[in-house]
PDB file of N, CA, C and O in Angstrom:
ATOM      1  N   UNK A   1     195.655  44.018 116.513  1.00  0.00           N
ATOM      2  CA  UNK A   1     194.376  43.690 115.920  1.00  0.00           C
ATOM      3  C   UNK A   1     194.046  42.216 116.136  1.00  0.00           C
ATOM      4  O   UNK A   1     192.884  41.907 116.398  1.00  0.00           O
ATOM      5  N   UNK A   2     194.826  41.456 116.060  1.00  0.00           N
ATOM      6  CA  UNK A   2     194.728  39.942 116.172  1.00  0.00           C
ATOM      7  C   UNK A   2     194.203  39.713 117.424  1.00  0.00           C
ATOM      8  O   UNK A   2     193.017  39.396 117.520  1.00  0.00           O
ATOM      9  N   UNK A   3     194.867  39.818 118.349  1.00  0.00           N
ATOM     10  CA  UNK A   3     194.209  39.883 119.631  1.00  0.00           C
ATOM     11  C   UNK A   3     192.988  40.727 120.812  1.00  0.00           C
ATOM     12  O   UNK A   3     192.647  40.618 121.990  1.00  0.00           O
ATOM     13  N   UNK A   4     192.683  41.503 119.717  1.00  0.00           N
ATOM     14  CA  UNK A   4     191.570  42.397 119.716  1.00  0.00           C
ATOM     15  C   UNK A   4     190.282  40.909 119.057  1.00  0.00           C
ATOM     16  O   UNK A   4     189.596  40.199 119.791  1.00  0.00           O
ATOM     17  N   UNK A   5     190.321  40.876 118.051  1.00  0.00           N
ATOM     18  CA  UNK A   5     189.522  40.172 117.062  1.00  0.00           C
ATOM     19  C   UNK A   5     188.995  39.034 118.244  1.00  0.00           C
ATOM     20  O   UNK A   5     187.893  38.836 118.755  1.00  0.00           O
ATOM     21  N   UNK A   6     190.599  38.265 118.449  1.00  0.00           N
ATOM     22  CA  UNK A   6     190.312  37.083 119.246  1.00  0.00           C
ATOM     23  C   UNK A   6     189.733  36.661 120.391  1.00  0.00           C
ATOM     24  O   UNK A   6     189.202  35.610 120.751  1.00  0.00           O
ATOM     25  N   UNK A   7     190.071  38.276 121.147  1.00  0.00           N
ATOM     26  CA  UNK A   7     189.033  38.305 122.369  1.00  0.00           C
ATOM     27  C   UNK A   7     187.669  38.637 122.034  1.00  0.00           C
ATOM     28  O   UNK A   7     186.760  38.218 122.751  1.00  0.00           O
ATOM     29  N   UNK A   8     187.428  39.362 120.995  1.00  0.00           N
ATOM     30  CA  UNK A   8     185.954  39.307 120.896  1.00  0.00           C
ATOM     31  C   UNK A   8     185.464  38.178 120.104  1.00  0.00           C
ATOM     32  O   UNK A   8     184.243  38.110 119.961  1.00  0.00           O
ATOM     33  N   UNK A   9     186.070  37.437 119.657  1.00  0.00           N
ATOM     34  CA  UNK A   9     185.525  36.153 118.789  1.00  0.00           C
ATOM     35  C   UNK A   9     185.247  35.160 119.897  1.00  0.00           C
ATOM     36  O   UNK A   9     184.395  34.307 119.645  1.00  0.00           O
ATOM     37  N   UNK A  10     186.033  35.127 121.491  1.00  0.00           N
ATOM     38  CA  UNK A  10     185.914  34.500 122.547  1.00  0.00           C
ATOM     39  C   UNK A  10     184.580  34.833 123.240  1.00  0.00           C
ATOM     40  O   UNK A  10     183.710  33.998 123.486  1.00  0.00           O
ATOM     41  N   UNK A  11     184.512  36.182 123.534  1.00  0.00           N
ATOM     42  CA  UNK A  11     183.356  37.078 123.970  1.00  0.00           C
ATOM     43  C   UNK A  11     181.799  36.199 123.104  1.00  0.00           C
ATOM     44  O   UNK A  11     180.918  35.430 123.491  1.00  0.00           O
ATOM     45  N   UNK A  12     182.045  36.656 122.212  1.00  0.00           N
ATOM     46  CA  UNK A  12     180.451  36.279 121.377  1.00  0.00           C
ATOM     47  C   UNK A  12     180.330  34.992 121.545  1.00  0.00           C
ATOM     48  O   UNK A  12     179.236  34.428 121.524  1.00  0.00           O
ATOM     49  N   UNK A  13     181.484  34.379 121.734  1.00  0.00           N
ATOM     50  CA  UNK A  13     180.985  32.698 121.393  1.00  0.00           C
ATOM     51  C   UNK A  13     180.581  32.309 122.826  1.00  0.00           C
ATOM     52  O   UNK A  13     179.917  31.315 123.122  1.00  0.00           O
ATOM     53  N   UNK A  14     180.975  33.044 123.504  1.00  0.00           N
ATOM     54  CA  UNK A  14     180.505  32.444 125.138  1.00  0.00           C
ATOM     55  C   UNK A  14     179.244  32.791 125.231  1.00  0.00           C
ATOM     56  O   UNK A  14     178.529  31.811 125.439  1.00  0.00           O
ATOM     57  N   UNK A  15     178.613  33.907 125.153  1.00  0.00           N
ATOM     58  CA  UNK A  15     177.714  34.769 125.278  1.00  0.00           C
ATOM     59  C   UNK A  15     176.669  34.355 124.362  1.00  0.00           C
ATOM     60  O   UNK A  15     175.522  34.730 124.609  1.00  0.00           O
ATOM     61  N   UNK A  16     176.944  33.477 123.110  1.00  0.00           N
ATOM     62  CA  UNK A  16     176.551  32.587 121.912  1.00  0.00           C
ATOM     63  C   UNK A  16     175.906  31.175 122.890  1.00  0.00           C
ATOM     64  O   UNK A  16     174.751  30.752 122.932  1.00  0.00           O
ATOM     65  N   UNK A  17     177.049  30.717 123.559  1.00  0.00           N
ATOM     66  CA  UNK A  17     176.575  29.154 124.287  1.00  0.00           C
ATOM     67  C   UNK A  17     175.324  29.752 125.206  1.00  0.00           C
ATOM     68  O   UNK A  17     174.181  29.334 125.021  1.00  0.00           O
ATOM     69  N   UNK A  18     175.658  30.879 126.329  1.00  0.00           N
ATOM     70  CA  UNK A  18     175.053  31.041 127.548  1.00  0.00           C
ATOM     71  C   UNK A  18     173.329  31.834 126.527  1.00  0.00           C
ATOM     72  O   UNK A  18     172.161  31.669 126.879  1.00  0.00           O
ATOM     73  N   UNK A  19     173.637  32.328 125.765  1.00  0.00           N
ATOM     74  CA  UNK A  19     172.081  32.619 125.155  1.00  0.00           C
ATOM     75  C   UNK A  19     171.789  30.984 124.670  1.00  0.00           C
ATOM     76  O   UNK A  19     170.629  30.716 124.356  1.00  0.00           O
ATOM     77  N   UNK A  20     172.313  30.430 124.639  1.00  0.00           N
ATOM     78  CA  UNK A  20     171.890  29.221 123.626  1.00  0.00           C
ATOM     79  C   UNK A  20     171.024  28.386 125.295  1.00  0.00           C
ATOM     80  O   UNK A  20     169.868  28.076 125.582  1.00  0.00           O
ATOM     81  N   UNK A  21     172.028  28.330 125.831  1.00  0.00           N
ATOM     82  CA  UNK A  21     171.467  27.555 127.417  1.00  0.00           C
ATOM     83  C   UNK A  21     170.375  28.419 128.279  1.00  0.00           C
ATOM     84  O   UNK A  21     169.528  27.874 128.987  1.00  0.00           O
ATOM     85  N   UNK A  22     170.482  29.599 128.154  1.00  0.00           N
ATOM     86  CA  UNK A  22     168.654  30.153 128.670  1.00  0.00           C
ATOM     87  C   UNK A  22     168.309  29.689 127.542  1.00  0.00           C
ATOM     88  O   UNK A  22     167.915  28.523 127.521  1.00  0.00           O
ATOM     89  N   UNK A  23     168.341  30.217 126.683  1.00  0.00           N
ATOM     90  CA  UNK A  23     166.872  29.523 125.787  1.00  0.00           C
ATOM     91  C   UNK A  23     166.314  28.345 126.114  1.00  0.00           C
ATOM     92  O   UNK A  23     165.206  28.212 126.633  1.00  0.00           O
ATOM     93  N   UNK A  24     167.410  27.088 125.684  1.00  0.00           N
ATOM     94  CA  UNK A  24     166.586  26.164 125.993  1.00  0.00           C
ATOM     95  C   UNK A  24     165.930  25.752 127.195  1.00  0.00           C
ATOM     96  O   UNK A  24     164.998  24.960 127.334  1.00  0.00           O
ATOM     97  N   UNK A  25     166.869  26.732 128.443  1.00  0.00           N
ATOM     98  CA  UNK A  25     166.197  26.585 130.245  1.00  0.00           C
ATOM     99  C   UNK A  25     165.037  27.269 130.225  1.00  0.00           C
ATOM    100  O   UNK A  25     164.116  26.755 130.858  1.00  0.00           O
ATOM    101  N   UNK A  26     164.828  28.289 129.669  1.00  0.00           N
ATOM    102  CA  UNK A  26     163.507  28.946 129.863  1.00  0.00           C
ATOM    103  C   UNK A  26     162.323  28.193 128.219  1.00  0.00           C
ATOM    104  O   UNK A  26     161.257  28.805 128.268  1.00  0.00           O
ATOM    105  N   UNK A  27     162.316  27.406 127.284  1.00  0.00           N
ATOM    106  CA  UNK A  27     161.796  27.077 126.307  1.00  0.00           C
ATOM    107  C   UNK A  27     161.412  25.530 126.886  1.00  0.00           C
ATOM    108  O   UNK A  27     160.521  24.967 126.250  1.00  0.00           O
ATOM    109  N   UNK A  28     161.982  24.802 128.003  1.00  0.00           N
ATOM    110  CA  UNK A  28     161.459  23.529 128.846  1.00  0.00           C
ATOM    111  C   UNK A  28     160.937  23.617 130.213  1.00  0.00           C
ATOM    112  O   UNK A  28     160.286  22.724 130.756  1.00  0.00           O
ATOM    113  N   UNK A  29     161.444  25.407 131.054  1.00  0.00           N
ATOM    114  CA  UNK A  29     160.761  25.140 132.229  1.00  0.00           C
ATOM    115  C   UNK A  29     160.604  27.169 132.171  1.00  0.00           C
ATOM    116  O   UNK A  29     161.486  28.027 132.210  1.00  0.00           O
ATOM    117  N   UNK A  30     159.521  27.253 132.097  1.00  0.00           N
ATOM    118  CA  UNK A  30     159.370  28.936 132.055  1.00  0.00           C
ATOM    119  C   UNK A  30     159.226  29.776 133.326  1.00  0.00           C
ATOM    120  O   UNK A  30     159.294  31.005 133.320  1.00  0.00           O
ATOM    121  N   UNK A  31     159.024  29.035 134.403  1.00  0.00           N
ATOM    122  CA  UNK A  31     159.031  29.616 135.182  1.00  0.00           C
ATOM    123  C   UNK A  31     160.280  29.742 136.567  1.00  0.00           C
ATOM    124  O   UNK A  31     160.055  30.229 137.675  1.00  0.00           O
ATOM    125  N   UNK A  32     161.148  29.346 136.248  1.00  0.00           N
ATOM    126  CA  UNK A  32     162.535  29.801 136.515  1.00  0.00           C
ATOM    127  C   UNK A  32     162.700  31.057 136.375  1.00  0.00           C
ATOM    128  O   UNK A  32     163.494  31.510 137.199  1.00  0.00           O
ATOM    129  N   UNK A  33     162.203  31.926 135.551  1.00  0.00           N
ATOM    130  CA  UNK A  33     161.957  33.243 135.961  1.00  0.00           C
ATOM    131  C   UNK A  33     161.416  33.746 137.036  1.00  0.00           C
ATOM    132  O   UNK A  33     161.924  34.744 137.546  1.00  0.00           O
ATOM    133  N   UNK A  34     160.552  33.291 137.451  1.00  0.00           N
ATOM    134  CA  UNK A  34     159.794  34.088 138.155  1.00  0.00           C
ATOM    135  C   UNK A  34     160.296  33.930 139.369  1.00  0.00           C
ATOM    136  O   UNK A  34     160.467  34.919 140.082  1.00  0.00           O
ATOM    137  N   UNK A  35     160.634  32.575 139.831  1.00  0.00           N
ATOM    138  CA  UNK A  35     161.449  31.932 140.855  1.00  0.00           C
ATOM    139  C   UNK A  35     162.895  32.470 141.051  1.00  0.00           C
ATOM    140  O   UNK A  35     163.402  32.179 142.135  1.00  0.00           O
ATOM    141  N   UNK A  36     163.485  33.046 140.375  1.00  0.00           N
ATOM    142  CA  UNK A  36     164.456  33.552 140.204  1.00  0.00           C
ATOM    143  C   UNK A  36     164.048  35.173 141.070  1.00  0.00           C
ATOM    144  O   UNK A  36     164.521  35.512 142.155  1.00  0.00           O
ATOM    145  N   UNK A  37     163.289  35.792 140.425  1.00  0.00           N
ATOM    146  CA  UNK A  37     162.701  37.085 140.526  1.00  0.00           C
ATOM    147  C   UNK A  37     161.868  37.574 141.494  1.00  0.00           C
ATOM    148  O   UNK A  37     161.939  38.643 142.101  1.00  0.00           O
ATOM    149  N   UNK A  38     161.052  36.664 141.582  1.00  0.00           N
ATOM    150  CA  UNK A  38     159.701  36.576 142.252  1.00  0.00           C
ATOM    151  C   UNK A  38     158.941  37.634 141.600  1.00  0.00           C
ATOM    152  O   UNK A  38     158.245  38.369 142.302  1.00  0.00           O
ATOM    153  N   UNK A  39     158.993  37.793 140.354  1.00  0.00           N
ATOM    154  CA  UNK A  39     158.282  38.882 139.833  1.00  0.00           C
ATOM    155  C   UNK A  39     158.001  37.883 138.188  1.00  0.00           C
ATOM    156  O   UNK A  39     158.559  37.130 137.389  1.00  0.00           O
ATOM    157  N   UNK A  40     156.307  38.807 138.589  1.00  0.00           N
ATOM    158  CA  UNK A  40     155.541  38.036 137.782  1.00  0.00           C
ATOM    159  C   UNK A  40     154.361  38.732 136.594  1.00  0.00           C
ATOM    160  O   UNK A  40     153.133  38.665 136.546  1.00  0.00           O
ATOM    161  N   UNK A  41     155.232  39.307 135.835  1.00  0.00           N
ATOM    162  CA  UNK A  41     154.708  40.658 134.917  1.00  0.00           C
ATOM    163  C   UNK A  41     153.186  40.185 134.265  1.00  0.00           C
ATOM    164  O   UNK A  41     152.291  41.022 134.380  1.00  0.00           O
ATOM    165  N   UNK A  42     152.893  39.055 133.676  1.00  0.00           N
ATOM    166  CA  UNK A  42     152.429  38.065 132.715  1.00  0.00           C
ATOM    167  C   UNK A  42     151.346  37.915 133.640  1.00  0.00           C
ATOM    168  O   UNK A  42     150.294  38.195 133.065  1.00  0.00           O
ATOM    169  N   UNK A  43     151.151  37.556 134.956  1.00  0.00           N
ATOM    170  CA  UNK A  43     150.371  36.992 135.277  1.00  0.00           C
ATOM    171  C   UNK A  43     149.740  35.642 135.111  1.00  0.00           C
ATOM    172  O   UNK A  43     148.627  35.200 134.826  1.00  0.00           O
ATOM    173  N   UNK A  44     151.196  35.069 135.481  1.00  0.00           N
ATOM    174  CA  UNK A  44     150.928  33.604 134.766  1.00  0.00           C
ATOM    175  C   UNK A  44     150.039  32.906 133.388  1.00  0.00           C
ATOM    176  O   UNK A  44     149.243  31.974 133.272  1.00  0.00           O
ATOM    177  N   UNK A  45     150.499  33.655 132.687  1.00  0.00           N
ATOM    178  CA  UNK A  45     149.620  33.390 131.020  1.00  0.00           C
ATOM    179  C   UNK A  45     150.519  33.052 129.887  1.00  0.00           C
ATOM    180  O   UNK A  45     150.200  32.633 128.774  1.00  0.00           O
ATOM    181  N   UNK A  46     152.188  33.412 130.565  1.00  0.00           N
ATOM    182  CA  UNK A  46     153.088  32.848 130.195  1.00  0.00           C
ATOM    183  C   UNK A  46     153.773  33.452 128.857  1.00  0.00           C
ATOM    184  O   UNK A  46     154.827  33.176 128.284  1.00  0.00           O
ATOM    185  N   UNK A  47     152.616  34.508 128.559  1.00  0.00           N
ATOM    186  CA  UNK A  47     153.242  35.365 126.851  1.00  0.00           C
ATOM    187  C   UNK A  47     154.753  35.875 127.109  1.00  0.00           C
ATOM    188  O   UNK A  47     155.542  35.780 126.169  1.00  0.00           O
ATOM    189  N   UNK A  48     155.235  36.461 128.454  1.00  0.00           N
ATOM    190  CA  UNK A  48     156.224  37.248 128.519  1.00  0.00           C
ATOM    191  C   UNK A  48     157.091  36.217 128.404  1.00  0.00           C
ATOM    192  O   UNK A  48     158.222  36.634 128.153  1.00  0.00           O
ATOM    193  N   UNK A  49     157.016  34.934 128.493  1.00  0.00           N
ATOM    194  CA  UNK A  49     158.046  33.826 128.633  1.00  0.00           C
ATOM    195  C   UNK A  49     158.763  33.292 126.990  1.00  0.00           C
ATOM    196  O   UNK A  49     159.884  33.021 126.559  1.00  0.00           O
ATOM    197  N   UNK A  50     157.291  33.352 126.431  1.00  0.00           N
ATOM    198  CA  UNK A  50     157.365  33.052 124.970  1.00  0.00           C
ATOM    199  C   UNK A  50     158.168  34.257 124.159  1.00  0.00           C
ATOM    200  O   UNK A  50     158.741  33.947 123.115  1.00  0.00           O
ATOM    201  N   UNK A  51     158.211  35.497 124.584  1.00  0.00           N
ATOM    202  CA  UNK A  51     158.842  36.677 124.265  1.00  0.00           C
ATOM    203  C   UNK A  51     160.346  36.314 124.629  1.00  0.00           C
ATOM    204  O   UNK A  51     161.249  36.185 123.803  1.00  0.00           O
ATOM    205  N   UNK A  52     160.438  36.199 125.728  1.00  0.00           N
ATOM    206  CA  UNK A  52     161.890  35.617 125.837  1.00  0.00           C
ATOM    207  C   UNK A  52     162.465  34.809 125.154  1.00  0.00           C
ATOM    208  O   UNK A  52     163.493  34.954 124.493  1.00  0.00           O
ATOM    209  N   UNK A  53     161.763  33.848 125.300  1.00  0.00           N
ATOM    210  CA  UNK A  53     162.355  32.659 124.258  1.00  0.00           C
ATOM    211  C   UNK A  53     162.614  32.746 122.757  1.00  0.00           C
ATOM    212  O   UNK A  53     163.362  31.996 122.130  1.00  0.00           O
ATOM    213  N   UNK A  54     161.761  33.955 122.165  1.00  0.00           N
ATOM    214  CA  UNK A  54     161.822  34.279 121.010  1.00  0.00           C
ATOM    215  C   UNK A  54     162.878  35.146 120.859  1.00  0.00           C
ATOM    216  O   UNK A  54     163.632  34.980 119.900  1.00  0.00           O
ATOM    217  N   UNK A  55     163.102  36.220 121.792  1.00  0.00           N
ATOM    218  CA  UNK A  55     164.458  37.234 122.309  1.00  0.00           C
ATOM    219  C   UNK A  55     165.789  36.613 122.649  1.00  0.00           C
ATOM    220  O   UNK A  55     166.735  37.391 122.524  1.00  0.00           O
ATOM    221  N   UNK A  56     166.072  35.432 123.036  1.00  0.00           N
ATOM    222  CA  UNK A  56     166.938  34.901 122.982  1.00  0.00           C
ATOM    223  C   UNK A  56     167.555  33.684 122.228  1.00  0.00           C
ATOM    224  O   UNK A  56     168.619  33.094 122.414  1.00  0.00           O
ATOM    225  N   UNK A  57     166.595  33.499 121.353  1.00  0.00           N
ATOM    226  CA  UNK A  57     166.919  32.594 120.147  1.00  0.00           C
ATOM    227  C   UNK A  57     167.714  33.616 118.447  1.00  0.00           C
ATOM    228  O   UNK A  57     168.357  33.233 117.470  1.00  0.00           O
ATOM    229  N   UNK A  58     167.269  34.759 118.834  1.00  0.00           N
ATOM    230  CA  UNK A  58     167.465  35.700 117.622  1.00  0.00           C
ATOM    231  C   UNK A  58     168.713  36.357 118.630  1.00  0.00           C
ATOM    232  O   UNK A  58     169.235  37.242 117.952  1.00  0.00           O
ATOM    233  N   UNK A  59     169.536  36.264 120.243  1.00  0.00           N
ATOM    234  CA  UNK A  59     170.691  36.567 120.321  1.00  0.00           C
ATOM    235  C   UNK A  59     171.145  35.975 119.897  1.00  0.00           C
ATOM    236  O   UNK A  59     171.932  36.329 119.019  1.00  0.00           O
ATOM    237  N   UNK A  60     170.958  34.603 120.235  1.00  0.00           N
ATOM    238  CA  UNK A  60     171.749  33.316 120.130  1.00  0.00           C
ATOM    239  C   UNK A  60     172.685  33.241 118.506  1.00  0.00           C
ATOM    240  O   UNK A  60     173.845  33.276 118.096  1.00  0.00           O
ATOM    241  N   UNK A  61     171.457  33.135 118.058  1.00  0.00           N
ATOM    242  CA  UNK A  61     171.773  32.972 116.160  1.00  0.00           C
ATOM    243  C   UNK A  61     172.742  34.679 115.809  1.00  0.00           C
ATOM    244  O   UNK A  61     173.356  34.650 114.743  1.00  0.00           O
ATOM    245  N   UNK A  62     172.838  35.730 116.444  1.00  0.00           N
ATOM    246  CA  UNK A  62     173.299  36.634 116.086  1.00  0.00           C
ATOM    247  C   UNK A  62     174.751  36.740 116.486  1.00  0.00           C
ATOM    248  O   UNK A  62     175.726  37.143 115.852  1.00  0.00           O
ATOM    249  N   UNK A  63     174.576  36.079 118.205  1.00  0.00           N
ATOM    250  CA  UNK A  63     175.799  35.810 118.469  1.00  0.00           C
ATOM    251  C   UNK A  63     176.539  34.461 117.327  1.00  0.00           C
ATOM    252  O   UNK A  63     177.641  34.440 116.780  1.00  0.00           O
ATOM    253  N   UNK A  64     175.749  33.757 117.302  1.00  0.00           N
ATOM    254  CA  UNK A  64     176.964  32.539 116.501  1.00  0.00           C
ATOM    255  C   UNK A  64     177.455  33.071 115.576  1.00  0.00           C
ATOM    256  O   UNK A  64     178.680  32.972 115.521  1.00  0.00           O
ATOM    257  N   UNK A  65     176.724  33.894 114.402  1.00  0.00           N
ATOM    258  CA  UNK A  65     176.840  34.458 113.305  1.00  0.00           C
ATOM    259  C   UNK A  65     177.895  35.060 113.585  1.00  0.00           C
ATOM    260  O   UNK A  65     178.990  34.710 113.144  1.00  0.00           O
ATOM    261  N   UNK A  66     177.685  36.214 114.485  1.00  0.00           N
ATOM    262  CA  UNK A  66     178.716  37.327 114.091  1.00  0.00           C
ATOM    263  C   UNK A  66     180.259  35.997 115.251  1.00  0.00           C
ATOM    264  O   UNK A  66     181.414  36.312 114.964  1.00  0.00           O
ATOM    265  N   UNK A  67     180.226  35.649 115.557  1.00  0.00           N
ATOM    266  CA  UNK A  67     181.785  34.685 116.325  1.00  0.00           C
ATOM    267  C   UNK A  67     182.413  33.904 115.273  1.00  0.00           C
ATOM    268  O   UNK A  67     183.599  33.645 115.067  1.00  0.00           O
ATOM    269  N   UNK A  68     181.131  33.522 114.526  1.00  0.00           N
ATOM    270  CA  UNK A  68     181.844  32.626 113.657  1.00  0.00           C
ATOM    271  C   UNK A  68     182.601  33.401 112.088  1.00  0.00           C
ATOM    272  O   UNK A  68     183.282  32.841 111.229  1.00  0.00           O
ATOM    273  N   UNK A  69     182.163  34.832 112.168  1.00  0.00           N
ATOM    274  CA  UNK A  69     182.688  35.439 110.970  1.00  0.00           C
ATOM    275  C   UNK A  69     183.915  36.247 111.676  1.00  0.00           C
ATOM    276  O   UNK A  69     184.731  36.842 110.973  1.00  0.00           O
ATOM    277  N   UNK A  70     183.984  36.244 112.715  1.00  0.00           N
ATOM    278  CA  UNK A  70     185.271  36.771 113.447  1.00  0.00           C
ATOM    279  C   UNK A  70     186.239  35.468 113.138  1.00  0.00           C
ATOM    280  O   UNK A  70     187.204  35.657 112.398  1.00  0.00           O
ATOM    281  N   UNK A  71     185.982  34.007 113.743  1.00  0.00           N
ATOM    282  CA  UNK A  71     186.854  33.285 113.838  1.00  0.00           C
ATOM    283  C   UNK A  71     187.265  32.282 112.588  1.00  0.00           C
ATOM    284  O   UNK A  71     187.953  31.270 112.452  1.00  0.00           O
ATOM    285  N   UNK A  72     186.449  33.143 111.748  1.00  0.00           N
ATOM    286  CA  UNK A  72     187.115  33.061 110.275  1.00  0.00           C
ATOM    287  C   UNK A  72     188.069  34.199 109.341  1.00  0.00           C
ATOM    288  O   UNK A  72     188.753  34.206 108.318  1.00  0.00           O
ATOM    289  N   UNK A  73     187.617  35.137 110.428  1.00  0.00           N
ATOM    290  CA  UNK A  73     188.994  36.196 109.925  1.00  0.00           C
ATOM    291  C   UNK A  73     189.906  35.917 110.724  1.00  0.00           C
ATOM    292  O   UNK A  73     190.982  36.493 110.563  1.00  0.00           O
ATOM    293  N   UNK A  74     189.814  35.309 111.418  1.00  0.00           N
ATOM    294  CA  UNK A  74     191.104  34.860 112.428  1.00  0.00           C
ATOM    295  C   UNK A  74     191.712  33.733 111.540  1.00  0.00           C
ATOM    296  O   UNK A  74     192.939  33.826 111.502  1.00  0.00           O
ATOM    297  N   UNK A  75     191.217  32.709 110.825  1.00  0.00           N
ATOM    298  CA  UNK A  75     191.665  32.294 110.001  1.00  0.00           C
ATOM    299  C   UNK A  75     192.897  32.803 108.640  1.00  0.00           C
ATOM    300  O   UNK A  75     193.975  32.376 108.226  1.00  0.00           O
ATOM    301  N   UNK A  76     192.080  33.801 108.352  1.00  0.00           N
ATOM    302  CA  UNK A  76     192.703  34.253 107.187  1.00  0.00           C
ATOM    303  C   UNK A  76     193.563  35.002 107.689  1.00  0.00           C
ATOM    304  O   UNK A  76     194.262  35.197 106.694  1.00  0.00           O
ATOM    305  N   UNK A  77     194.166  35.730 108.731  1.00  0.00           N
ATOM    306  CA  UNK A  77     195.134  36.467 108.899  1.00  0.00           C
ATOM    307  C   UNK A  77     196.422  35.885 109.200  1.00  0.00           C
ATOM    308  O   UNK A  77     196.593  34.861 109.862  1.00  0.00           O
ATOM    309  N   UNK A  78     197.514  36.763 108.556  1.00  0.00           N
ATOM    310  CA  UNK A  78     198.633  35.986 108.852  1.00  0.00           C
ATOM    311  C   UNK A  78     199.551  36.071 110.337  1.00  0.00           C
ATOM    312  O   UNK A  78     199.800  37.174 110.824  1.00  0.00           O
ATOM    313  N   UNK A  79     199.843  35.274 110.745  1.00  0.00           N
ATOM    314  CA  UNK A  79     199.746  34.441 112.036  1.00  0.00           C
ATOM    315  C   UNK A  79     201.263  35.805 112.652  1.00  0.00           C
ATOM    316  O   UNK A  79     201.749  35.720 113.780  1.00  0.00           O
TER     317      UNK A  79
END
């Protein structure tokens, strides 16, 4: 179990940073998407971008949440 816990307390927290770093890459330059893609749903009006940014701020915070209540039961267990 310990090492079950710990790999997923590793998992979320990475997955925690890398939502944390799109966000702020796509919340200062939005069109790195499209450039990425070459696909351009929005039609340059930019709503689908703001959707993202809103979609990956509510991983972000879900990932920290749930890593950081893992790597506090990792705390409390005996070693």
């Amino acid at each position: 179990m310990f090492s079950n816990l710990k790999t997923r307390a590793r998992i979320e927290s990475g997955l925690a940073l890398l939502t944390a770093a799109l966000f702020i890459l796509t919340l200062f330059s939005r069109e790195w998407i499209e450039a990425l893609t070459s696909w351009d749903p929005d039609h340059g009006n930019g709503s689908l971008e703001w959707v993202i940014v809103a979609a990956l701020l509510a991983a972000c915070a879900a990932l920290t949440f749930r890593a950081r209540s893992d790597w506090r039961k990792l705390q409390t267990l005996p070693a």
